[in-house]
Structure formats: C-alpha cells, structure tokens
C-alpha positions as CSV (number, residue, x, y, z in Angstrom):
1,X,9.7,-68.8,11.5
2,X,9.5,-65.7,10.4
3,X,12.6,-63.4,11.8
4,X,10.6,-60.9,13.5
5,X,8.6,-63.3,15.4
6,X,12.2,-64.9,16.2
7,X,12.7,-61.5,17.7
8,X,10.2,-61.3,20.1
9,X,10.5,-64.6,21.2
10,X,13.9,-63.4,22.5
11,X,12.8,-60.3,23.5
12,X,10.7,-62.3,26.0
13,X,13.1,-65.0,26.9
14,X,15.2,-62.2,28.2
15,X,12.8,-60.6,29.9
16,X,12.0,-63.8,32.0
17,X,16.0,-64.3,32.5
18,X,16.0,-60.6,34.1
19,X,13.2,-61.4,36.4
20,X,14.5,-64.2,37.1
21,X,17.9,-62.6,37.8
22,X,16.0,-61.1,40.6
23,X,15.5,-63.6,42.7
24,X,19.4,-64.9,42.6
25,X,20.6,-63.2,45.8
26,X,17.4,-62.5,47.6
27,X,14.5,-65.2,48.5
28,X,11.8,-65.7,46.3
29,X,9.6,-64.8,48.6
30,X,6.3,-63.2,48.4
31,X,6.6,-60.4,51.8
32,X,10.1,-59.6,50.3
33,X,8.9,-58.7,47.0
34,X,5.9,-56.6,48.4
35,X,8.4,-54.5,50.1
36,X,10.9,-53.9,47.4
37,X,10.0,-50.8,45.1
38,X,12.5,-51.0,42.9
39,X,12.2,-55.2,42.1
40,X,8.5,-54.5,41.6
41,X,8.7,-51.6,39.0
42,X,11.2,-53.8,37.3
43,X,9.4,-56.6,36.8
44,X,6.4,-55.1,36.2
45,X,8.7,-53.2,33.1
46,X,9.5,-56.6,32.1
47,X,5.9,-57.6,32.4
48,X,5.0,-55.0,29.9
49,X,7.8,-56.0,27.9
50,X,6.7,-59.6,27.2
51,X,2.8,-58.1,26.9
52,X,4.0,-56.1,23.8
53,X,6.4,-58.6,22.4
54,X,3.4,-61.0,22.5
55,X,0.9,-58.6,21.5
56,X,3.6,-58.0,18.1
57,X,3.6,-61.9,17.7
58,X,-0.2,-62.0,17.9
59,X,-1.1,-59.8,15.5
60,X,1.7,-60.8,13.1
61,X,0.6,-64.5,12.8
62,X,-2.3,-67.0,14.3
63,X,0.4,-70.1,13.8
64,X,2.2,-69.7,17.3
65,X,0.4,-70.5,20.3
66,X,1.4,-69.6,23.6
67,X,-0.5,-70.0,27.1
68,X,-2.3,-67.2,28.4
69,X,-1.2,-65.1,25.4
70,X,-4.3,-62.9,25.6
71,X,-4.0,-62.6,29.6
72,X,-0.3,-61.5,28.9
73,X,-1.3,-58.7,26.6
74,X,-3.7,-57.9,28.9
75,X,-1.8,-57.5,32.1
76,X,0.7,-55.2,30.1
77,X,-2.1,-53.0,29.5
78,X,-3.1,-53.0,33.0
79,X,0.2,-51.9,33.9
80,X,0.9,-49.3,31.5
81,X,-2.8,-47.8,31.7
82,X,-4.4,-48.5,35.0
83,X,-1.2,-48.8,37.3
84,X,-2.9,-47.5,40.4
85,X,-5.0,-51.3,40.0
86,X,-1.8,-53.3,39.8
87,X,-1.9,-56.4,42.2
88,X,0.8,-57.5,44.1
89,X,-0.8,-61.1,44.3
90,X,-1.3,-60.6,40.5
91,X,1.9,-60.2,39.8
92,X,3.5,-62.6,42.0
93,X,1.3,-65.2,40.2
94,X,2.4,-64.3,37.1
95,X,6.1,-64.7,38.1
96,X,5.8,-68.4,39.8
97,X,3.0,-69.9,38.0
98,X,3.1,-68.3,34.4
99,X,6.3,-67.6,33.4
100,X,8.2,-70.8,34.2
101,X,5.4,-72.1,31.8
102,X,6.0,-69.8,29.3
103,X,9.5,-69.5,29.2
104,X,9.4,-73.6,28.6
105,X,7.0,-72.8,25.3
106,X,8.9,-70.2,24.3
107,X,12.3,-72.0,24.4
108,X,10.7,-75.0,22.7
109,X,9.4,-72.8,19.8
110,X,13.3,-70.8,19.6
111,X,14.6,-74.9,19.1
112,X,12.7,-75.8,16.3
C-alpha cells in the first residue's frame, strides 16, 4: 500500500479514536450531545477530517474500498460549506452506526 494512502488511513483511525475519546467520561447519549457546543464542533472537525483523508485516498487510487466513502466526502463538504444545514440526527448517525463500521475496515486494511 502505497505510504500516503497509509497515511490517511491513520489520519482517520485517529480521528475516530478522538471522537471516541468523547464519550469516555460522559454518556453516549444523544440529548447530551445536542447540548454540548464544544463536543459537537469537535466532532464535526473530525468529521471533516476523515471526509478529506478519504477524499485524498479516493482520488489517489480505485483499489481501496471503504463503506460509505462517497457519503463521507460528502458530509465533510456539508460541514465545511453549508454548516448552517448540519443535522444533529445526521451526525449522531454517523458516530454510532458509521464509524464503528469504518474504523473495523480501516484497521483491517492498516493489518495487511
């Protein structure tokens, strides 16, 4: 695998482990994140992290596949350029159904 792509693997890895890092001391809880300014902008940045990593490993090469990889870079540019549409639910969904999923694929791929 090419070392860039390597890269960007990691650099998404680590953003799930910081969102995850989150949720250590406080509930992972829907209400609670919807009132908590500061853990939404922060993992909304690490949303828009992992939707440019992914966006880097898509057009560098066709030979990793990851779910949802267009979604991804798609929510990151929802973020970035149309923030005042940003869902809550959206977001939340992406944290408890997508990422666990991706951060299996992506660990799998980083253990070849």
């Amino acid at each position: 695998m090419d070392i860039s792509v390597k890269s960007w693997l990691y650099d998404i890895l680590n953003a799930i482990n910081e969102i995850d890092s989150f949720f250590i001391d406080t509930p992972k809880d829907f209400f609670i994140y919807q009132k908590d300014i500061r853990t939404k902008r922060a993992v909304e940045r690490n949303i828009e992290i992992i939707g440019e990593a992914m966006n880097r490993i898509l057009s560098a090469t066709d030979k990793i596949a990851l779910s949802n990889s267009r979604k991804i870079v798609d929510t990151r540019n929802r973020i970035i350029h149309g923030y005042n549409s940003v869902s809550d639910d959206i977001i939340w969904g992406i944290i408890s159904k997508h990422l666990p999923l991706l951060k299996s694929e992506i660990e799998v791929l980083l253990n070849e």
